[in-house]
C-alpha positions as CSV (number, residue, x, y, z in Angstrom):
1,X,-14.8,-51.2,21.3
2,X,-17.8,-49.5,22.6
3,X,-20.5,-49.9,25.4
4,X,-24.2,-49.2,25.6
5,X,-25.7,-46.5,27.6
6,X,-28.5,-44.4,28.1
7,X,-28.8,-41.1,25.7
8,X,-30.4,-39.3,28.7
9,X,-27.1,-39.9,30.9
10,X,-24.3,-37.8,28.7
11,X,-22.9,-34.7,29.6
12,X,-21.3,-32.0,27.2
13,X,-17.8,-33.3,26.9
14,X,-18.8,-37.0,26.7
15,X,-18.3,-38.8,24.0
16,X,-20.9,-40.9,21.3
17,X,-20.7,-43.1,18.7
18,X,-23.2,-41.1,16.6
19,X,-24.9,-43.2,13.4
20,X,-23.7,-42.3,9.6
21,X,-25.2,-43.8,6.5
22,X,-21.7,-45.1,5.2
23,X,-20.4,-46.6,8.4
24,X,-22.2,-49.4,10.2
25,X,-20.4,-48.6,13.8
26,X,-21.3,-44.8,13.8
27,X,-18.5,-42.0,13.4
28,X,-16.9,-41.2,17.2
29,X,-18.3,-37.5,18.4
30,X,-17.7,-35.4,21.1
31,X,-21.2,-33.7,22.5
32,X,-20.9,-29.9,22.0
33,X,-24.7,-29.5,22.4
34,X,-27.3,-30.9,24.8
35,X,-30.4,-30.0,25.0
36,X,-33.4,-32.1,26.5
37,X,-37.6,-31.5,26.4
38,X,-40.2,-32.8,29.2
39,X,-42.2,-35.6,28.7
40,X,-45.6,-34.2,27.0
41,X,-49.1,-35.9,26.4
42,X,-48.2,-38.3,24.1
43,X,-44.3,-39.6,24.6
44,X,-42.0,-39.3,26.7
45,X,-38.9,-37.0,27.4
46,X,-36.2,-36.4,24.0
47,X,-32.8,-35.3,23.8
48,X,-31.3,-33.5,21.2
49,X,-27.9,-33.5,21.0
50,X,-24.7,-32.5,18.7
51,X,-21.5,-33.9,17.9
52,X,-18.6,-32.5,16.4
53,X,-16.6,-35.2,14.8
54,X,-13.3,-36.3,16.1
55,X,-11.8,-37.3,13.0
56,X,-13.6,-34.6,10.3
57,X,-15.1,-31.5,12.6
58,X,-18.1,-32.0,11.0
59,X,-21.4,-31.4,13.5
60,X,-23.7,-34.2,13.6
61,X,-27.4,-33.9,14.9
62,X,-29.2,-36.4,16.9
63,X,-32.6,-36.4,18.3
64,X,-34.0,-39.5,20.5
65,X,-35.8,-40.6,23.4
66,X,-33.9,-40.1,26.8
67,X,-34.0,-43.8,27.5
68,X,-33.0,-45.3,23.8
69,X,-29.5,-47.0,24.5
70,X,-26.3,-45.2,22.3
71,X,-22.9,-46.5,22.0
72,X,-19.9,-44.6,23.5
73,X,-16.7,-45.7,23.1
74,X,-13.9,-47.1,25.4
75,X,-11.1,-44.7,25.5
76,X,-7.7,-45.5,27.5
77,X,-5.7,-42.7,27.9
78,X,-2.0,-42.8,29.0
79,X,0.7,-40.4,29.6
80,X,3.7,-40.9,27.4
81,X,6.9,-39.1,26.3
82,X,8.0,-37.8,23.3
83,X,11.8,-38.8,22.4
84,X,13.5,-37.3,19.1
């Protein structure tokens, strides 16, 4: 389950469904890496951003405009005890 928002609203820390070639919903990353320009002459404002993958630790590049819409995903997070 994800939800789409705006690249230009995550934070380090957040979390992004970044794209890869062999899976069409995008490989869950955590940003590690934010980094945005100012709108020049002809475009408007990017953000260039990298993930380190939840599942692999692989870093993951991504460069778009502030406003194009991303998936992040829902996470629900519970305590719980361990019992051996």
């Amino acid at each position: 389950m994800s939800k789409p928002i705006e690249l230009g609203s995550l934070k380090i820390g957040s979390y992004i469904l970044l794209p890869v070639s062999d899976q069409p919903t995008g490989e869950p990353c955590r940003i590690t890496e934010y980094d945005t320009s100012k709108p020049g002459k002809h475009g408007a404002a990017k953000a260039r951003i990298v993930g380190m993958g939840v599942f692999d630790d692989q870093k993951r590049p991504h460069v778009g405009p502030v406003s194009m819409q991303v998936h992040v995903p829902l996470i629900d997070k519970r305590p719980g005890q361990i019992i051996s």
